[in-house]
C-alpha positions as CSV (number, residue, x, y, z in Angstrom):
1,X,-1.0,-21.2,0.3
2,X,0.7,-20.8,3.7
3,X,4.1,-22.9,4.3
4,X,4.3,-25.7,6.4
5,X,5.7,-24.4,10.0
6,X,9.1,-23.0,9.5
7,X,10.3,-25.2,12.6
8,X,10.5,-28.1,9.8
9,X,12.0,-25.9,7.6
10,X,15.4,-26.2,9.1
11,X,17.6,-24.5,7.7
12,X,16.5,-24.6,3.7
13,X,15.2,-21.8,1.8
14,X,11.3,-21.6,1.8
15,X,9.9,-23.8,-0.7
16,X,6.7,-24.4,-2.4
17,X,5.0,-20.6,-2.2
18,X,5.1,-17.5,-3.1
19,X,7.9,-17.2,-5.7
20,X,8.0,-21.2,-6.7
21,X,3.9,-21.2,-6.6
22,X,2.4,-20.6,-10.3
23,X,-1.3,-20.4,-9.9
24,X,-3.9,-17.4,-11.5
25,X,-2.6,-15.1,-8.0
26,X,1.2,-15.5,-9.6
27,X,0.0,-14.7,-13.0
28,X,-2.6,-11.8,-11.8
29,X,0.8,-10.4,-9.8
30,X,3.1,-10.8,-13.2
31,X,1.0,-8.9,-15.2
32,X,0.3,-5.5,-12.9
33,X,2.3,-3.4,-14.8
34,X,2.8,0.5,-14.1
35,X,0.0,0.5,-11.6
36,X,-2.1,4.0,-10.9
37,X,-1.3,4.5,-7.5
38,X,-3.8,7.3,-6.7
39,X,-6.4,5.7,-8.4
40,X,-9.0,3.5,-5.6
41,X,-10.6,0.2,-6.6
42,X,-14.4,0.6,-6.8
43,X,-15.9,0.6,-3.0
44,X,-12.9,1.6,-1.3
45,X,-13.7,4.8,1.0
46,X,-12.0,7.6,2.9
47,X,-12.1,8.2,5.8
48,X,-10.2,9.9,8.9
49,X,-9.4,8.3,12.4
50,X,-9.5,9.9,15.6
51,X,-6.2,8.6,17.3
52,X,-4.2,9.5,20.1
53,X,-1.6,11.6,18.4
54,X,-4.2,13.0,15.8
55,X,-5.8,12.3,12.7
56,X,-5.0,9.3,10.3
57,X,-6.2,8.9,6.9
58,X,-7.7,5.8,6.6
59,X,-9.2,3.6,3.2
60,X,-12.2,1.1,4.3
61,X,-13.2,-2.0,2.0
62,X,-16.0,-4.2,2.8
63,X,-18.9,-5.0,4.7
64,X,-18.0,-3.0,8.5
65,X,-19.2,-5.8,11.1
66,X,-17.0,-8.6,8.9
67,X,-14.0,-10.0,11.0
68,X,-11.9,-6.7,10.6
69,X,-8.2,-6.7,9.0
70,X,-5.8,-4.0,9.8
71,X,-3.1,-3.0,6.9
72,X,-0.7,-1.1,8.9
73,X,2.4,0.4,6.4
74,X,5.8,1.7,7.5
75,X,8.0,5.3,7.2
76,X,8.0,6.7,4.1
77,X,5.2,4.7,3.2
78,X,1.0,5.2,3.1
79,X,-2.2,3.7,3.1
80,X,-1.7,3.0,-0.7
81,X,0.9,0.6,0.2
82,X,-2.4,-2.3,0.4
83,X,-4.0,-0.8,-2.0
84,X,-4.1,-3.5,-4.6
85,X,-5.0,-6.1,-2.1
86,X,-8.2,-4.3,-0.1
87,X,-10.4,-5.8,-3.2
88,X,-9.7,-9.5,-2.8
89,X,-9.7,-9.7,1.1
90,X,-13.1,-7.7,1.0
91,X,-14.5,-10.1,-1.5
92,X,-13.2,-12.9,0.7
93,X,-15.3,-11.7,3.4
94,X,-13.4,-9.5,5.4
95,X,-13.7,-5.8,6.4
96,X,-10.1,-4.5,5.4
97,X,-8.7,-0.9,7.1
98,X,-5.4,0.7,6.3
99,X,-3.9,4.1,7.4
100,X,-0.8,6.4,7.3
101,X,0.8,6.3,9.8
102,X,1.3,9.0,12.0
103,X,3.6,12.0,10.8
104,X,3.0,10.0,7.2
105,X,1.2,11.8,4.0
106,X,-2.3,12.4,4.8
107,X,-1.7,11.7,8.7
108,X,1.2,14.5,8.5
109,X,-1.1,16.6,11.4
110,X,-0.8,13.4,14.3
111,X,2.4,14.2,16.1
112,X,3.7,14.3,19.8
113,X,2.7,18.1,19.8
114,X,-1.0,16.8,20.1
115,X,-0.2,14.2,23.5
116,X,-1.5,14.9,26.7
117,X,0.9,16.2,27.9
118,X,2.6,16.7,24.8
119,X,6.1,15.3,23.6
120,X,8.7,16.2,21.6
121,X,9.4,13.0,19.4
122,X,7.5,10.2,17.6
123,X,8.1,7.6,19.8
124,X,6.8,3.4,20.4
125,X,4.5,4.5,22.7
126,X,3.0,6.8,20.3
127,X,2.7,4.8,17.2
128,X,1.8,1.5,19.7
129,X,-1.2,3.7,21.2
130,X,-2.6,4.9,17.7
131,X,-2.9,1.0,16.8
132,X,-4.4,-0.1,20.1
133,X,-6.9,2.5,19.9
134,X,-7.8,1.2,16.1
135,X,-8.3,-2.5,17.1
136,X,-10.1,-0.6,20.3
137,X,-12.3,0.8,18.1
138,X,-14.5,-2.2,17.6
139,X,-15.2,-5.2,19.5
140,X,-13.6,-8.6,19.4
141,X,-10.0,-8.7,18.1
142,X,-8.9,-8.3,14.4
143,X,-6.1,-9.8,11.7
144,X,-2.9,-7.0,11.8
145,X,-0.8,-7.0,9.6
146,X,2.4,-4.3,10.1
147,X,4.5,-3.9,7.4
148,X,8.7,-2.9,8.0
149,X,8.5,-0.3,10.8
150,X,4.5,-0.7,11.2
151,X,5.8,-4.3,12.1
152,X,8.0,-3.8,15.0
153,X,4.8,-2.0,16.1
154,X,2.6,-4.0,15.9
155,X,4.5,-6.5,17.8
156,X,4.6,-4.4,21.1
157,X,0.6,-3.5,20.5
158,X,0.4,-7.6,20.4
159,X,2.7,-7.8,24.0
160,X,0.4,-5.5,25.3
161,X,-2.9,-6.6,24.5
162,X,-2.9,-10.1,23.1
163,X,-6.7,-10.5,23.3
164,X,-6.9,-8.0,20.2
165,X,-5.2,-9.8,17.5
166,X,-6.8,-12.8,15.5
167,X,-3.5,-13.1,13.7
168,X,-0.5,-11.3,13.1
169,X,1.5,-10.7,9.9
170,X,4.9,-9.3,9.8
171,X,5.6,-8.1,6.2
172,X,9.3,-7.4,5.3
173,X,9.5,-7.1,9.1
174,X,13.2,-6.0,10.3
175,X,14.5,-9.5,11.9
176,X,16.6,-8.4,14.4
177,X,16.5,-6.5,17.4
178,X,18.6,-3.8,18.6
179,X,20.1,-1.7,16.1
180,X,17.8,-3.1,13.2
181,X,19.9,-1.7,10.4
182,X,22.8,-3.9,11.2
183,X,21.9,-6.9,9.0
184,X,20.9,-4.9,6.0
185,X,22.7,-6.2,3.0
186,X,25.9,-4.3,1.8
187,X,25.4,-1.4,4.1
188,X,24.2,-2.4,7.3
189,X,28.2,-2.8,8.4
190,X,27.8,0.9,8.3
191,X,24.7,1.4,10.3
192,X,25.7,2.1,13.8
193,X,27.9,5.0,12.6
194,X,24.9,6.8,11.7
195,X,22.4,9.0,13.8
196,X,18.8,8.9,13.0
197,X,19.0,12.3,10.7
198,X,21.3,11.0,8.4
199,X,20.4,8.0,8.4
200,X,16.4,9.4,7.8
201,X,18.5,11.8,5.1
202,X,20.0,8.6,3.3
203,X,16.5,6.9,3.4
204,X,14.4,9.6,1.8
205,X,17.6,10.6,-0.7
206,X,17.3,6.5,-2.3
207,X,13.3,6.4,-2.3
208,X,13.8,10.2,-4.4
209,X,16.5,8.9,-7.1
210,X,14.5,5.6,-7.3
211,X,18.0,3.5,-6.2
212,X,15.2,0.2,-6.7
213,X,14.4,1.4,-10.2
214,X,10.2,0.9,-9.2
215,X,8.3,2.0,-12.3
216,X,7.3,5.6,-13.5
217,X,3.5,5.9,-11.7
218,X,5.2,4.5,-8.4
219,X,8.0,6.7,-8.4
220,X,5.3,9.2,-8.9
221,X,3.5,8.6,-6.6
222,X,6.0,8.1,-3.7
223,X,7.9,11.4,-4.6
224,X,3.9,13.2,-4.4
225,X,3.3,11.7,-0.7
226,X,6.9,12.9,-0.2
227,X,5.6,17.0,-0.2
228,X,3.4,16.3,3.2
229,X,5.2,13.4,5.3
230,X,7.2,15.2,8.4
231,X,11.0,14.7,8.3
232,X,10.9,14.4,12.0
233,X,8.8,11.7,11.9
234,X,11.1,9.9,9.4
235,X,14.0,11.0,11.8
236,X,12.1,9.8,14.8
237,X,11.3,6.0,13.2
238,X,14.9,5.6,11.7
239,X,16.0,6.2,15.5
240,X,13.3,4.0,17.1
241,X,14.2,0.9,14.3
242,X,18.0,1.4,15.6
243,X,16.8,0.2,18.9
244,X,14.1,-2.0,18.3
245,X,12.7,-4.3,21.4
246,X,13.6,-7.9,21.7
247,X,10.2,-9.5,21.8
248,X,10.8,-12.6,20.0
249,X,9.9,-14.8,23.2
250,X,6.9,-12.8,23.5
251,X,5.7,-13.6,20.1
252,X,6.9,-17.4,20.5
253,X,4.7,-17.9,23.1
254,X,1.9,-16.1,21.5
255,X,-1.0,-18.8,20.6
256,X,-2.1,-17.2,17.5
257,X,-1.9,-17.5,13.7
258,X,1.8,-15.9,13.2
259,X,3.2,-15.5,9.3
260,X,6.1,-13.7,8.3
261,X,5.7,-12.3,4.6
262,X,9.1,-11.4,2.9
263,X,10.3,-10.4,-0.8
264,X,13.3,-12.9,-2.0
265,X,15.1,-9.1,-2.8
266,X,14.5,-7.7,0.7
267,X,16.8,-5.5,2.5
268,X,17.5,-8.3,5.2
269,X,19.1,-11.6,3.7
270,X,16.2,-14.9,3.6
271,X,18.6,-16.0,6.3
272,X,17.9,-13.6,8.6
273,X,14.1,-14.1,8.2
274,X,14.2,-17.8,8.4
275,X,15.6,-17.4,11.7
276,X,13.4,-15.1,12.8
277,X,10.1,-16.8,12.2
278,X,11.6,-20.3,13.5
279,X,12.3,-18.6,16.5
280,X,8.8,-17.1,16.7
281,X,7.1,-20.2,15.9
282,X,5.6,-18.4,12.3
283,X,4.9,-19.4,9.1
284,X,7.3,-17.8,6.2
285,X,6.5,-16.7,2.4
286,X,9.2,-15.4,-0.3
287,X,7.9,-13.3,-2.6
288,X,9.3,-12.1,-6.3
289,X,10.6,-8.3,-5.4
290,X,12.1,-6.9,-2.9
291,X,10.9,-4.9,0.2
292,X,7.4,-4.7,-1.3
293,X,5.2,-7.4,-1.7
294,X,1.9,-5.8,-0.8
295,X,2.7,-4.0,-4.1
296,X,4.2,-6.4,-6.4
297,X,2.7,-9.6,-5.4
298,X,-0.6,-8.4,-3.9
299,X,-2.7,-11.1,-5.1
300,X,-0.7,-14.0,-3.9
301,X,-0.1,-12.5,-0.6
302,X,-4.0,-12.0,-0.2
303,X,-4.4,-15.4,-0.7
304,X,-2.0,-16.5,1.5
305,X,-3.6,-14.2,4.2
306,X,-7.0,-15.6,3.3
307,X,-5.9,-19.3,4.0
308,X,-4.3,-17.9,6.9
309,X,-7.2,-16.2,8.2
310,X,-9.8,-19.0,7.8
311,X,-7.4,-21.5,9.1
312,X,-7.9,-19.2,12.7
């Protein structure tokens, strides 16, 4: 289930879901093991979006016509991200899309190169007009969820055009503007020393050597996507998260379903994320894991979308 509204919360850690809640989603999530990544559920399809900057590589599950759900992942990242959860939100009813991003694995051909008039770097305005042209794509607005990166984007889409989004879901969503990095644990002391290519360098270098020690088939499967994503585009979103918009008013004022999704491991410290979605006026879920919970706790974070989604 969804938490009670963060603004009673206070200052405690989030109780009572996700990690603390045992139920057949915990136990589903417990017992994934070394998950196929490049394997599809039965009924997923391919497909290929027309966007602004080019082509993304999209997966489709359920009935098209069904309140839609956008799955939106970050850098580095890929429509498999969701994977695991397009079954259960299509069975609940709802018509699930995820993409790569652009510059990302099988979107690696959308760039700047193909704006008119063309530009030289990835950019918000970029990745912000790809989404608006997805939930443009079909009438009525739809659920988005934006996960890391994908969430900062999703929140300027939303300050844009409001009358799109049913919902919005921030998965392990940076909480602080500005230079992002900076509240990363350990490191993010460090951050502001570093330009985007290093820091896009450092990035790819601790997904290669598996620093988070994910299983074999992941590490796989992250190192294969690894041989088409751009390095510019990786560059390009390190840069833009070091000076990521301040739109928490925006948000708080926002009358619509707003949950913040977060692993109890995650880059950012629970703190952080507390704060943020009290200051947004969002619901909050921890997670077991880290930065990932689409992919290690899919099944209770579909249900806790699912009560989200019908509670709209």
């Amino acid at each position: 289930m969804v938490s009670a509204d963060s603004n009673a919360q206070s200052d405690q850690e989030p109780e009572g879901f996700g990690s603390a809640l045992v139920d057949e989603a915990a136990r589903r999530d417990a017992a994934l093991g070394d998950v196929d990544w490049a394997a599809l559920p039965d009924g997923a399809v391919r497909g290929t979006f027309d966007a602004p900057s080019g082509p993304l590589a999209t997966l489709s599950m359920g009935t098209p016509g069904n309140p839609r759900v956008l799955l939106i992942p970050g850098a580095t990242g890929s429509k498999e991200d969701f994977v695991l959860m397009l079954p259960g939100l299509a069975a609940a009813g709802y018509f699930v899309l995820s993409c790569d991003i652009a510059g990302q694995y099988e979107s690696a051909a959308a760039g700047p190169e193909n704006l008119a008039p063309p530009r030289a770097h990835y950019d918000y305005e970029l990745f912000t007009n790809d989404l608006l042209a997805m939930l443009d794509a079909d009438d009525g607005p739809a659920h988005v969820v934006g996960y890391s990166f994908a969430a900062i984007v999703a929140q300027v889409a939303l300050s844009r055009r409001p009358e799109k989004f049913r919902s919005l879901t921030l998965l392990s969503c940076p909480p602080e503007p500005g230079q992002s990095f900076r509240g990363v644990q350990r490191i993010g002391r460090f951050s502001g020393w570093v330009n985007p290519r290093v820091g896009a360098a450092l990035m790819i270098w601790g997904i290669r050597v598996n620093v988070v020690r994910v299983l074999p088939n992941r590490i796989r499967f992250v190192n294969y996507r690894f041989r088409f994503t751009r390095r510019s585009s990786v560059r390009d979103i390190v840069g833009l998260m070091q000076h990521a918009p301040d739109l928490r008013a925006v948000l708080s004022e926002a009358a619509l379903p707003k949950f913040v999704a977060v692993g109890e491991h995650d880059l950012w410290p629970l703190a952080l994320h507390r704060r943020f979605a009290q200051l947004i006026g969002a619901r909050i879920a921890v997670y077991r894991g880290g930065h990932s919970p689409s992919e290690t706790s899919p099944h209770q974070m579909s249900r806790d979308l699912i009560e989200l989604y019908r509670s709209t």
